[in-house]
Each structure stands twice: as structure tokens, then as C-alpha cells.
N, C-alpha and C positions, 0 to 999 in steps of 0.2 A: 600089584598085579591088576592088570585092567582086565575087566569085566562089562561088557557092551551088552543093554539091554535091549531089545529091542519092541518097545513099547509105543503105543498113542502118546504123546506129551498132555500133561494135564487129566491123564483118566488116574483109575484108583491105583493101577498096577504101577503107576509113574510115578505119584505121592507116596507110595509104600517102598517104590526102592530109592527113594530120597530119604525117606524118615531118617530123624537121625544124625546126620552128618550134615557138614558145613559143605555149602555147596558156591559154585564160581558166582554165581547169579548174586552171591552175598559175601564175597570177600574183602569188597570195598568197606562193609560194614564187619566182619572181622577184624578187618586193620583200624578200623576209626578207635581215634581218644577223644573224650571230653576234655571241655574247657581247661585248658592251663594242664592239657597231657594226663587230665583223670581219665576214670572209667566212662565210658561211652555209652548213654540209657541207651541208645538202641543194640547196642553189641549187646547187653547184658541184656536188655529184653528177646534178642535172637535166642542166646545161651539157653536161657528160660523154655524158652519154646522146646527148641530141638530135645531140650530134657526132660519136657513132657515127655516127647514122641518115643526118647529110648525106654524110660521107664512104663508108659501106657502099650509101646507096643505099635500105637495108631498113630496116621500123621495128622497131623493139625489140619484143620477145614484150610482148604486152598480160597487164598485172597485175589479176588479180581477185580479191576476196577476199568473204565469207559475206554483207557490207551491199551491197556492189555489185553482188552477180547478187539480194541481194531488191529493190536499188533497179528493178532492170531487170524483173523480175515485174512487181511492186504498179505499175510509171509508166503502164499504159494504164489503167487503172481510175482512176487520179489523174487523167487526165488527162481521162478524161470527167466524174468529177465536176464540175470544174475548167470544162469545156466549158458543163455542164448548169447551173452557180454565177453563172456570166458570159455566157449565152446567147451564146458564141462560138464557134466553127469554128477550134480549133489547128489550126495549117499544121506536119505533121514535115517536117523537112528534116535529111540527113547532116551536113555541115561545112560552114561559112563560112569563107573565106578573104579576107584583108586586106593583100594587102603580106604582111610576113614575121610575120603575127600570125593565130592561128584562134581559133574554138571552133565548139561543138557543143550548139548550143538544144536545148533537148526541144521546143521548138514554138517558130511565128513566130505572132504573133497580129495579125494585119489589115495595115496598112501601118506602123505604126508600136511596134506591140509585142512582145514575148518572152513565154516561160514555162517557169520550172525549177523542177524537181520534185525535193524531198526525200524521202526517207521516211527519217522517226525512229522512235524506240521509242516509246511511250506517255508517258511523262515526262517528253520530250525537245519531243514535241509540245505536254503541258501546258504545259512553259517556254518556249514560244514565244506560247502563249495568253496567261500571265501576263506577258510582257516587254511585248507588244505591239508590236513594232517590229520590219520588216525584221531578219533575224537577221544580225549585223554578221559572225559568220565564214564567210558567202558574201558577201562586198562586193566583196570582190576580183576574182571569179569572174565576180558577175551583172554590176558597173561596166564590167567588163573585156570581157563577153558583146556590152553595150550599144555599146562605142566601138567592138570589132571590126565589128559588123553594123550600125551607123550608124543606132542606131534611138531611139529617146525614151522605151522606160519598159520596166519586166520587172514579171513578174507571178512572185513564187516561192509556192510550194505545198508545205508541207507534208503528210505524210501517214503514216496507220497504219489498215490494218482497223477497224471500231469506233469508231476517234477522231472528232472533228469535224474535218473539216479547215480546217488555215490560211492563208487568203492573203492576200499584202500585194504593195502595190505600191511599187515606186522606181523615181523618175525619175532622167535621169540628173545626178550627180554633175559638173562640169566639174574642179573644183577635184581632184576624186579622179583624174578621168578622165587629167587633166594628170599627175599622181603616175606612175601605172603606164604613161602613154605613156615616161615619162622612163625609168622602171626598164625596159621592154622595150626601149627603144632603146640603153640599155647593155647591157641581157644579150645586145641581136643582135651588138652590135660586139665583145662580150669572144668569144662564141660564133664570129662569123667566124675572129677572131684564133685561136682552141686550134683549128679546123679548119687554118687553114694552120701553127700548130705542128704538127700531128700528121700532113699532107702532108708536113712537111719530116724529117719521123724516117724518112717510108718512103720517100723519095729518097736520103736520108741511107742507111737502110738498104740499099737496091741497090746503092749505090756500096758502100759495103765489102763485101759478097758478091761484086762484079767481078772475076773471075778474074784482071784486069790491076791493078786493084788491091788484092789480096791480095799479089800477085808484089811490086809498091814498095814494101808497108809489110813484107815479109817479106824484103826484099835488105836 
């Protein structure tokens, strides 16, 4: 069942209805294996996390760094260009919620579309010109945006001051879509599982700080 919040992106009420769950922005890192098809230190440092956040209740301090707060300037000028390219009216919305899956559209476009806004550097945006094709390392992200919010195509948007901007459409993926159903359906069950490991350490824990039981393992 989808659940559309409607929130500021990045205030406290948007970290609190993400706590928890695996979201599109990090499905690429869901589906990652380490070397020679091991475990993935970043997937298993994600898992960690989000397992704080179920068992604390509170989400983790939001990480930001010099590209993500210019993504957050430049995206309303993107997104009117973007608007005025496609004679269309973005709908912003906070979070989508999915069952134990979210993300976080920069816009809903009509009944049936998205839109996510990059901004690259200058040569970043060239090579998006010159590739011409959806850029394959958000697939995971926009594929994933699409399955969560049950919608039929995204629109991503490149952008830079000065540059021409680039848009491409994708539809959706099934074959892909089926991929990262299957990866988030394992990370929720491994994820359940280290939350009731790490209940059972602070049970565990209480009991040996029990005054009655300190006295029997100390007679």
C-alpha cells in the first residue's frame, strides 16, 4: 500500500519517515556483492545502520556533503526548466512509502510519471550528451523509485548553470524491477534477523547485570 507523505525533503519529519527501511536512493548498494560475490562492507554497513534506527526508534544524523547541498540549490531552477521543456506542472512530494520499501521523487509528473534531478559538473553533463542514454548508474535508484511508487516511466534531468540540459525518459524495467524486488526482500529478512540478534545481546545484557544473577555466577 502506498502512502505519500507529504513533507520538506531533508527536515526531521522526512528522516523519521525513512527510518528504517531500505530506500531507492540505496538500492544499488542493496544489490552490491563484494569481491569474488562475498558480502558487500557497504551493504552490511547500510544494514547496521537502518538497524540502529529500528531498534533506537531515531534516524541516523543525515549525511551531507559539498555535491548534495549544490544538488539541493540548483533542483528548483532544474526543475522549472524541466517544467517549461515538457509543458508540465511537477507535483513535489516528501516520501513514498511501500510496505517496508521508500523513496523520495523530486516530483510526481501527472498520473503516471516521476522526475529526478541530477546536477553534474560540466563534463559530466557533456558525457551524458555524448552517451545519449539514460545514465545506467542511477538504474537502480530511478527502477527502484518507479516499483516503490507503482508508476510507469521517470523522467531524469540532468543539470549545470550554462549547460544545456538533459532529459531522458525510462520506462519501466520488469526484468530489473524483479532483480531489486528480490535483493530488498533479502536485505529486509537479513535486516529483521540482526535486529532480533541485537535485541537479544540487550536481554542478554540485563540479565547479567541482575544483581541475582551476578550473586550465582559469583558463588
Amino acid at each position: 500500500m502506498i502512502t505519500i507523505i507529504n513533507c520538506a525533503q531533508n527536515t526531521e519529519e522526512w528522516h523519521l519517515a525513512r527510518a528504517g527501511i531500505p530506500t531507492a536512493s540505496m538500492f544499488a548498494t542493496v544489490m552490491a556483492s563484494g569481491r569474488g560475490g562475498g558480502d558487500s562492507k557497504t551493504r552490511a554497513k547500510y544494514m547496521r545502520q537502518l538497524a540502529g534506527e529500528v531498534i533506537t526508534g531515531k534516524p541516523m544524523e543525515g549525511f551531507t556533503n559539498v555535491h548534495m547541498d549544490r544538488g539541493h540549490e540548483m533542483e528548483p531552477e532544474a526543475r522549472e526548466l524541466y517544467a517549461f521543456a515538457t509543458d508540465t506542472l511537477p507535483e513535489q512530494v516528501g516520501f513514498i512509502r511501500n510496505g517496508q520499501k521508500g523513496c523520495s521523487p523530486d516530483s510526481l509528473v501527472g498520473a503516471n510519471g516521476m522526475l529526478e534531478i541530477k546536477t553534474k559538473l560540466p563534463d559530466l553533463v557533456i558525457e551524458c550528451w555524448e552517451r545519449g542514454d539514460f545514465p545506467p548508474e542511477h538504474k537502480a535508484q530511478c527502477q527502484g523509485a518507479l516499483w516503490v511508487a507503482e508508476r510507469e516511466w521517470i523522467d531524469i534531468v540532468v543539470y549545470w548553470p550554462g549547460m544545456p540540459v538533459f532529459i531522458k525518459r525510462a520506462f519501466r524495467d520488469e526484468g530489473y524491477i524483479a532483480e531489486i524486488s528480490k535483493a530488498v526482500d533479502q536485505f529486509n529478512t537479513e535486516l529483521a534477523a540482526l535486529v532480533d540478534r541485537v535485541r537479544h545481546y540487550g536481554r542478554r545484557a540485563e540479565t547479567l547485570n541482575n544483581p541475582l544473577v551476578q550473586n550465582v555466577l559469583a558463588g
